[in-house]
C-alpha positions in Angstrom: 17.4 -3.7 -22.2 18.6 -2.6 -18.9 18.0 -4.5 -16.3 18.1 -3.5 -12.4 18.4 -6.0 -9.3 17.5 -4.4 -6.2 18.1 -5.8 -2.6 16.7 -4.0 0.4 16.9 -4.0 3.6 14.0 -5.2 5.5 12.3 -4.1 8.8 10.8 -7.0 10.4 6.8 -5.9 10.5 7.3 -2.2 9.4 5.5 -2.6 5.6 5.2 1.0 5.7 8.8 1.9 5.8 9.5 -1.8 3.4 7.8 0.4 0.9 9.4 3.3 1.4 12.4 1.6 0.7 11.1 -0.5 -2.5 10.3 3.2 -3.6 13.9 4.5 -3.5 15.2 2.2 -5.2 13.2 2.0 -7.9 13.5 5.4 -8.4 17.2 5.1 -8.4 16.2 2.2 -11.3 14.7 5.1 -12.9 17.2 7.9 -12.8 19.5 5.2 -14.0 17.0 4.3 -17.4 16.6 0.9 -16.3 14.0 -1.1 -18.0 12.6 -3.2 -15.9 13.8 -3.7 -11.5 13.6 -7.3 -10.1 13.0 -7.3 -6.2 13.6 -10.7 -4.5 10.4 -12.7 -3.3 8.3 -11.6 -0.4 10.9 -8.5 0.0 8.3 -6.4 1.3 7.0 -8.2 3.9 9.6 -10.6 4.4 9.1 -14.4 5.5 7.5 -13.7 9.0 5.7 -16.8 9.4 4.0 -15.4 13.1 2.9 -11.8 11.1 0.8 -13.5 8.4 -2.4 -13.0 9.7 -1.4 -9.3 10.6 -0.2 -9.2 6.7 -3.0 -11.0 5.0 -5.3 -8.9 2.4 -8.6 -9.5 1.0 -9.4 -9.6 -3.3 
């Protein structure tokens, strides 16, 4: 099993371009046969205690 760890970096309140990122790399997990891609927690959004409400989803 091939296992990819990605780290990205992060624009503080920009979750469109966070994904965009979290995209590239896991195609680059892909072109490189990986298995399974770990991101670390809350990498898209990041820990930005004053944008949760902006953040916050419903079910």
């Amino acid at each position: 099993m091939k296992i990819s760890l990605a780290q990205t970096k992060f624009e503080k309140g920009n979750l469109i371009k966070n994904i965009q990122n979290h995209l590239e790399l896991v195609e680059r997990a892909i072109d490189l046969k990986s298995d399974l891609i770990v991101f670390p927690e809350l990498s898209i959004i990041n820990y930005e205690p004053k944008l949760a409400h902006e953040f916050a989803t419903d079910i």
